[in-house]
C-alpha positions in Angstrom: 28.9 9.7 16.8 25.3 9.8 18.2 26.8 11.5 21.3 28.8 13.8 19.3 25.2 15.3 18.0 24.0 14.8 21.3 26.2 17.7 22.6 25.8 19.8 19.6 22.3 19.8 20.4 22.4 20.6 23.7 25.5 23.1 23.3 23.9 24.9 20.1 20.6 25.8 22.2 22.8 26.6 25.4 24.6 29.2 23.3 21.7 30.6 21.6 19.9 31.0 24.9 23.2 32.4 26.3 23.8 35.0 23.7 20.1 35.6 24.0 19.2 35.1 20.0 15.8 33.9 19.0 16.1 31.0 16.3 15.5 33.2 13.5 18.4 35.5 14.5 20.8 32.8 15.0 19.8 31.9 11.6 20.3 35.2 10.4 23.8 35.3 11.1 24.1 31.8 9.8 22.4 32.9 6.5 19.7 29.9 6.9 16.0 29.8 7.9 14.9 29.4 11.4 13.6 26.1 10.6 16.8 24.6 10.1 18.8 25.6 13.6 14.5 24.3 14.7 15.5 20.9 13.0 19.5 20.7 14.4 18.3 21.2 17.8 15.5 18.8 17.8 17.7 16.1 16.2 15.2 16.2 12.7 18.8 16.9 10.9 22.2 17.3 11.2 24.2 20.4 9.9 26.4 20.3 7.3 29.7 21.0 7.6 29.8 24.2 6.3 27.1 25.4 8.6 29.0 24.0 11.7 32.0 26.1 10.8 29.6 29.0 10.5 28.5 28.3 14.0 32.1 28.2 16.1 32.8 31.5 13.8 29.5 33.3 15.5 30.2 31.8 18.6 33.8 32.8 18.7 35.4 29.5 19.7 37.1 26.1 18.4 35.5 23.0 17.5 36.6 20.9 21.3 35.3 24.3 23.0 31.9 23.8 21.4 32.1 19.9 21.5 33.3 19.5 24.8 31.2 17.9 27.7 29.9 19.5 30.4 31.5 19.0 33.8 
């Protein structure tokens, strides 16, 4: 499990930087506060559910796209 979040993490700030969004735009389209993508990225909290699904919706792709490891 702990490496499941791991790659969230590490995915969920890649794609951010990618799509070039501050925090508080991402969290915009997500309909939360800044300091709660601050909080999933710096392993202070996990997302719930809900907010996951929100993600892979703004992101455009599946859960194993988004989960997958890096080669």
């Amino acid at each position: 499990m702990e490496e499941l979040l791991e790659r969230f993490r590490k995915n969920l700030k890649d794609k951010i930087e990618d799509k070039e969004y501050s925090q508080r735009e991402f969290a915009k389209l997500l309909g939360c506060d800044q300091t709660s993508i601050s909080k999933w990225i710096n392993a202070k909290a996990e997302p719930k559910l809900s907010n996951i699904l929100k993600i892979l919706e703004v992101f455009d792709c599946d859960f194993y796209e988004f989960f997958k490891k890096d080669k």
